[in-house]
N, C-alpha and C positions, 0 to 999 in steps of 0.2 A: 207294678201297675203304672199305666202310659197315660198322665192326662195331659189336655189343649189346655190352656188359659188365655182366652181372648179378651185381653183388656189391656185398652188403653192409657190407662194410668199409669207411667212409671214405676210409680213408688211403691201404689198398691200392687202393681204386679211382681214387683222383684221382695216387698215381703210376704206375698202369699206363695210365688216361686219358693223363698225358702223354708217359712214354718213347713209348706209341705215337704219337699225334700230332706227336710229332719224326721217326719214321720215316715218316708220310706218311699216316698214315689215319684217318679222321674214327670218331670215337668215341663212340655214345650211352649211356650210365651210366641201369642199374637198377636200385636199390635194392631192390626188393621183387619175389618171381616172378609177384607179378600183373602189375606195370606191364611187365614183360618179357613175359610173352604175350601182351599188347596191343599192345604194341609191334610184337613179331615180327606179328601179327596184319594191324595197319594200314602197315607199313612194312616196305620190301625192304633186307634187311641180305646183307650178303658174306660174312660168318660172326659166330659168335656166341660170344662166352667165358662158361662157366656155372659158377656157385657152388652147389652143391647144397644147403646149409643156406641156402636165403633164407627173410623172412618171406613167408605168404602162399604161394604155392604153390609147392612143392620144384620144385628144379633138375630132378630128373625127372618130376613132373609138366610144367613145361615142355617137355621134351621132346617127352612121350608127347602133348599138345595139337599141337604142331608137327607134328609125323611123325602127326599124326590129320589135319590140315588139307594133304596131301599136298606138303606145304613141305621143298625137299631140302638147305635151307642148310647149309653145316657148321656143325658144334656140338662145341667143346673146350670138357671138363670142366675146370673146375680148382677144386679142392678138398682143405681138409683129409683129406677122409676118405679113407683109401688099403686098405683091405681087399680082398683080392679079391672080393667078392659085392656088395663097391659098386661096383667097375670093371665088371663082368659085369652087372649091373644095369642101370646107363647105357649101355651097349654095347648090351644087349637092348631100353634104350627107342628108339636111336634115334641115340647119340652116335657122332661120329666118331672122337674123340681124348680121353684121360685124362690129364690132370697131376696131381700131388698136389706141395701145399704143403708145405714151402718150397719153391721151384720157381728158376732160374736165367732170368733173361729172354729171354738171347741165344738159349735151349733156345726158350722159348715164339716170340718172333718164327721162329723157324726150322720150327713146326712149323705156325705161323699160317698163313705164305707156303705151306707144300707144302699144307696143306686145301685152299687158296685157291687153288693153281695146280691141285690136281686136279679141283675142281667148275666148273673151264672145260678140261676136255678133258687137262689133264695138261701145258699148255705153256706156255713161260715166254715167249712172243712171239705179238702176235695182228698180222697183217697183209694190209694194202689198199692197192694200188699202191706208192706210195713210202712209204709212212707204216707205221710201226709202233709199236704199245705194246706196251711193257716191264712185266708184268702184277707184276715183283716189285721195281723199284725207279720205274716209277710213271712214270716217263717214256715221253714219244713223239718218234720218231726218223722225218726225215726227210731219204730218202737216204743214213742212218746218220749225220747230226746230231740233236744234244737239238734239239729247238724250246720255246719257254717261250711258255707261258699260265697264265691267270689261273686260281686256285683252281678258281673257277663253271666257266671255260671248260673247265680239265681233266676235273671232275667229268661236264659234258654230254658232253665226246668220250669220254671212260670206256667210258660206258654204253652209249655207240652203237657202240661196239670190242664193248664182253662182249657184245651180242645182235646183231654182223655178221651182217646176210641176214635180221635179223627187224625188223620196226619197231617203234619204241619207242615207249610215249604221252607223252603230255604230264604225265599223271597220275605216271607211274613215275620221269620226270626233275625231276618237282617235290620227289617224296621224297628221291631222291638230293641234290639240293640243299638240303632240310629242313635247317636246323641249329639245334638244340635246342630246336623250335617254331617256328621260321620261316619260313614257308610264302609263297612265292613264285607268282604267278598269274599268267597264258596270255603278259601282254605282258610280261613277264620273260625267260622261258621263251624268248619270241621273239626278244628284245632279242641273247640270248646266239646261238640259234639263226642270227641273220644275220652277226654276229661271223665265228662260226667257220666261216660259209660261202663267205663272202669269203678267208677266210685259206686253206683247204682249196682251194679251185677256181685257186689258183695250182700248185696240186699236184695236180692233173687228180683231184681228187674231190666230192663232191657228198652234199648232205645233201639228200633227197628230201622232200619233205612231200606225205603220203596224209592227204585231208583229213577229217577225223572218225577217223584210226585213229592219226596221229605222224609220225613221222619214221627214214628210212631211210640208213645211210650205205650210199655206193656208188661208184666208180669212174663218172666223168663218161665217157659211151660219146662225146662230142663232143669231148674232148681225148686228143690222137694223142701229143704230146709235152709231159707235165709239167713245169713247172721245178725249178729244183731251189733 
């Protein structure tokens, strides 16, 4: 999972950068609210944590350009300012969730995961034949074992889980693998693509390629009995 954290604080940024990336999810740091709606702009985030005093343009200005460019990402506030006309503000641009500073971490992971588990349907398991991901501890279960893959490789099967039944491009999984300017090109892309198609197709599924649109996962219709 891909979140923005736009805040200008050093310190709080680079310890909220890491408690979360201990629990599992890659993390872009924005210092200013422009580079944050360029961000959100040229790249697919899973939600977004917003400081409303940034430089450059206010946390609700970011907003109010998000929710202009019909982008439904969640968006938790978190900010010093707690009055109610700044909760109702943000609420009206656009925000899903409000915190105010000082804040309890354990509170914010808890409310990251329910945004995050309701802007996919509200559920805490997405599943295709024997396989499942665990959309809040990040793991994929098959036959109800962990399986382990590689950072890349989780990240590609992720994606292909959150948009089951839609194909994904090539373009949307190179940002998802983005890491902090990184940019990764087609035979990459593929390198991983073959990987996890081979591992997959012992477990009666299939990762389709529709050529000029991406990549489809799906349940192999030529496998009768999966192994396990």
């Amino acid at each position: 999972m891909k979140i923005l954290l736009a805040e200008d604080d050093v310190t709080l940024a680079d310890g909220l950068t890491q408690a979360l990336s201990q629990v599992g999810y890659e993390v872009i740091n924005a210092m200013t609210g422009t580079y944050a709606d360029t961000a959100l702009y040229t790249q697919e985030f899973d939600l977004v944590i917003l400081d409303l005093n940034l430089p450059g343009l206010s946390g609700n200005e970011v907003i109010k350009n998000l929710r202009g460019r019909k982008n439904a990402v969640p968006v938790l506030v978190l900010t010093a300012r707690n009055g109610l006309d700044d909760r109702i503000n943000s609420l009206e641009y656009g925000a899903d969730d409000y915190m105010s500073k000082p804040f309890e971490l354990k509170e914010l992971e808890v409310r990251i995961r329910a945004l995050i588990r309701r802007s996919y349907g509200g559920f805490h398991h997405i599943t295709i034949g024997n396989l499942t991901l665990d959309i809040q501890t990040r793991q994929i279960y098959v036959n109800g074992k962990v399986e382990s893959f590689s950072s890349r490789e989780y990240a590609v099967l992720e994606i292909l889980f959150l948009h089951l039944g839609k194909v994904v491009s090539k373009d949307k999984i190179a940002q998802r693998l983005s890491i902090h300017g990184e940019i990764l090109g087609d035979n990459a892309i593929e390198v991983y693509i073959h990987r996890l198609r081979k591992r997959l197709a012992l477990w009666g599924i299939n990762i389709r390629t529709l050529r000029g649109l991406g990549y489809l996962l799906e349940k192999d219709s030529n496998d009768t009995n999966p192994k396990s």
